[in-house]
N, C-alpha and C positions, 0 to 999 in steps of 0.2 A: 231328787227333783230340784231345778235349777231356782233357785228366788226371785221374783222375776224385779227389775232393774225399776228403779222411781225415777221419776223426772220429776222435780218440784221446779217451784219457783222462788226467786226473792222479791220480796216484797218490802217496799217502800214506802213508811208513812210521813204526812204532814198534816200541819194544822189546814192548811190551804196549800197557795201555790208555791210556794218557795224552795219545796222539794223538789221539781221539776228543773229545779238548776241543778242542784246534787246529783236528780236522776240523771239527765245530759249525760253532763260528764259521767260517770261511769257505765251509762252504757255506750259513749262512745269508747272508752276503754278497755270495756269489757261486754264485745259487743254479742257473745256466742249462746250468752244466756237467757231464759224468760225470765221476763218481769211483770210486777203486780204495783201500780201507785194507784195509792189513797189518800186523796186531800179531803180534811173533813170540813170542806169549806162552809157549811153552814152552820158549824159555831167558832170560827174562829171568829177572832186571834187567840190563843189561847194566854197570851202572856197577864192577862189582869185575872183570871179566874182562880182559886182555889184551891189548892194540891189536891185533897180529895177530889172536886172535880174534874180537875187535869189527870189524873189516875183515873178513874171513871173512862173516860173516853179515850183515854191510851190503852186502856184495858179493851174495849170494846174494837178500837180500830186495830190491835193487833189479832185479837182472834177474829175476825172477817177476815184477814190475810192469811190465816193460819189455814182458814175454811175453803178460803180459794188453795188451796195446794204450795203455799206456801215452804219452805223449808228452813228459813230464814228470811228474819225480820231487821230493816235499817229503819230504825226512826230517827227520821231526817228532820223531825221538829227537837231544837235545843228546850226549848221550853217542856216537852215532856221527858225530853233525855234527863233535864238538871230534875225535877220531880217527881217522875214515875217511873225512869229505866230501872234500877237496881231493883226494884218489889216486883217489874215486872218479868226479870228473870228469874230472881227467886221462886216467882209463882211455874214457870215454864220448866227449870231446872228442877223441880219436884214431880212431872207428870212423864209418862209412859215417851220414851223417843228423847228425850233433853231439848227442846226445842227452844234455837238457837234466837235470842234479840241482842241484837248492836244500838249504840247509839254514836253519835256523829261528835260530843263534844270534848272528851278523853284524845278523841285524835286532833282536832286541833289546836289544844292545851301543848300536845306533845310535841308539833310543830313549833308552836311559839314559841319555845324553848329553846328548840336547836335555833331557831333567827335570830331572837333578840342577842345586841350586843352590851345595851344599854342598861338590860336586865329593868327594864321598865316599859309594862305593856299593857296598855289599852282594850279593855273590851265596849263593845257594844253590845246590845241585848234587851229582850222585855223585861218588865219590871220583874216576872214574877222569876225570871231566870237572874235574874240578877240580884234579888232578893234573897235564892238561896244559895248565893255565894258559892256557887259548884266551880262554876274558872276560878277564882282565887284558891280555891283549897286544892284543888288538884294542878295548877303551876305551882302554887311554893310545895306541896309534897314534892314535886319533878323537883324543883330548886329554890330551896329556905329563901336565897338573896334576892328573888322576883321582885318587884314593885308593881303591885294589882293597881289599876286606874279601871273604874266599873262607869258606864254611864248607862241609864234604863230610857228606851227609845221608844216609846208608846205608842206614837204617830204611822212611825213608817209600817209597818204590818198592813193598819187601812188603808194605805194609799198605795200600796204595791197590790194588796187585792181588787181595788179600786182600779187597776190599769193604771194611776197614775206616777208609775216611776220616773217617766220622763220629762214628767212638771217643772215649771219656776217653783212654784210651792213646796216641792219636796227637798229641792237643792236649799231653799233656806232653812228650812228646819233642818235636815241634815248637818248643815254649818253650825248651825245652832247647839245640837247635839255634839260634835265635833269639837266644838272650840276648845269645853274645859279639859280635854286630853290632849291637847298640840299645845296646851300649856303649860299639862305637869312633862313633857316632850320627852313623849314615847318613840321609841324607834319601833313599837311593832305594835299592830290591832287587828285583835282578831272580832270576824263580823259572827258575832252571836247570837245571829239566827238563821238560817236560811234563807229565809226571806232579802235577808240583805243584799247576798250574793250578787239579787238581781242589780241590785244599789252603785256593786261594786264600780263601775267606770266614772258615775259622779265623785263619789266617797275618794277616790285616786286624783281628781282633780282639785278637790277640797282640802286633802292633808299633804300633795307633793309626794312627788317620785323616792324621798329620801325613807318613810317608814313601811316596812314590811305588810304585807296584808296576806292575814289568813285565813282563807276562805275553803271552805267546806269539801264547796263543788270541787274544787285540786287536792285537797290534804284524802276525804273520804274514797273514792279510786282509789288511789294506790294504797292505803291500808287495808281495802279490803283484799285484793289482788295478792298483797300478801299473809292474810288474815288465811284465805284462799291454799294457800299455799303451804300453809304451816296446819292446815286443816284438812288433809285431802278425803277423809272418810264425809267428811258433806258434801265437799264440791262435788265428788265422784255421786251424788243424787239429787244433783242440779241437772234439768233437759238441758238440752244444748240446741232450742231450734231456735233460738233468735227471734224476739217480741216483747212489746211491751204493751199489756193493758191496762186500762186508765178508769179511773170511779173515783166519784165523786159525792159528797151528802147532801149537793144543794144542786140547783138548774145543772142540769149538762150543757145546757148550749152556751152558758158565760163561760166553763170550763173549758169546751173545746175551744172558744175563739182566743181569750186569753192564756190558755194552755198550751195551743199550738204556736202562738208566738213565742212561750218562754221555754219549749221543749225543742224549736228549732225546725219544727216540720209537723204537717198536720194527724191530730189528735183526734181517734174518737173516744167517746168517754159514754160509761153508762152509769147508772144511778146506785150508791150504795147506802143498804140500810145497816144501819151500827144497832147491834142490841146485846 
């Protein structure tokens, strides 16, 4: 008797909206597949809370992905990737199936590598992602000679959940955060969170055309793509019908309005309980 063929889905988490850039782009890339996003927007930001904590709710938001038919998981929040990824494939890689979690900051480590010339490169990021020092220790593993410049960006998360990306107020504190890296002068910064992503066209105006920008939403597509491809016993139990569904842990209707803006075409979203 024939086995009969899975269709799962991939599924995509964030602390909030910031994964909705990441998602974009790869499914405009990778447009053949279902998708599953999860913004857990009603505790974010996650970057000031707690490893324990931040594990706690990474842990929760991947198995609700897992439960929607998931078959792999991209968590597209850097703050639970530097935190919570490695315990939580450990925990998946022990159970029936090997069930598959990526995270987003290994690939952009690995870009910034191949760009810099300078070999001196800039991150941005929450405190707590930049407190565990995961971009420095995974660039100088890729190459000893790196020069890590780390700034912790506390601000912007609330004001990108906020709707307010395209503030006076946020281009100044942006500047703000920026300066002390355009003076150790970096030729390459990578944006360390997703969230930033959104950021990206001011963040371009503010440091000039000459330093590299590494951003998620471009680097995370094409490593999955080939991730995809070096992998084809999962892709071959991905559906192929084209979709993406949206959940959210706080109001749906702030989701949809400001989700449909950041996702590029209108969103519906229904309500997710994490336990």
């Amino acid at each position: 008797m024939l086995k009969k063929k899975r269709h799962l889905r991939i599924g995509i988490f964030d602390s909030g909206f910031g994964g909705l850039h990441v998602l974009r782009s790869i499914v405009n890339t990778l447009p053949h597949y279902e998708y599953v996003y999860l913004g857990d927007t009603a505790r974010a930001p996650y970057g000031d809370r707690s490893q324990e904590t931040i594990y706690a709710y990474t842990k929760q938001a991947v198995n609700f992905l897992f439960r929607n038919k998931c078959g792999i998981v991209i968590i597209a929040c850097n703050t639970a990737s530097s935190e919570a990824l490695r315990k939580i494939q450990d925990r998946y890689s022990l159970m029936r199936g090997s069930k598959k979690v990526l995270g987003v900051l290994i690939p952009a480590a690995e870009e910034a590598v191949q760009r810099t010339r300078s070999r001196k490169v800039g991150v941005i990021a929450t405190r707590s992602t930049v407190a565990s020092n995961k971009f420095a220790r995974e660039l100088t593993k890729l190459d000893p000679s790196i020069q890590v410049f780390q700034k912790a960006c506390p601000l912007l998360v609330p004001l990108v959940e906020a709707g307010e990306q395209d503030s006076r107020e946020t281009e100044t504190i942006l500047k703000k955060y920026l300066d002390p890296l355009l003076r150790k002068k970096i030729d390459t910064l990578i944006l360390g969170c997703t969230h930033y992503g959104i950021l990206e066209k001011k963040i371009r105006t503010i440091i000039g055309p000459h330093i590299a920008i590494i951003s998620e939403a471009r680097v995370v597509p094409k490593k999955l793509a080939k991730y995809f491809a070096r992998h084809g016993e999962i892709e071959e139990t991905l559906g192929k019908r084209s979709g993406v569904l949206f959940y959210s842990t706080d109001r749906t209707d702030n989701f949809k309005t400001l989700g449909s803006k950041l996702f590029g075409r209108k969103i519906r979203v229904e309500r997710a309980v994490l336990r």
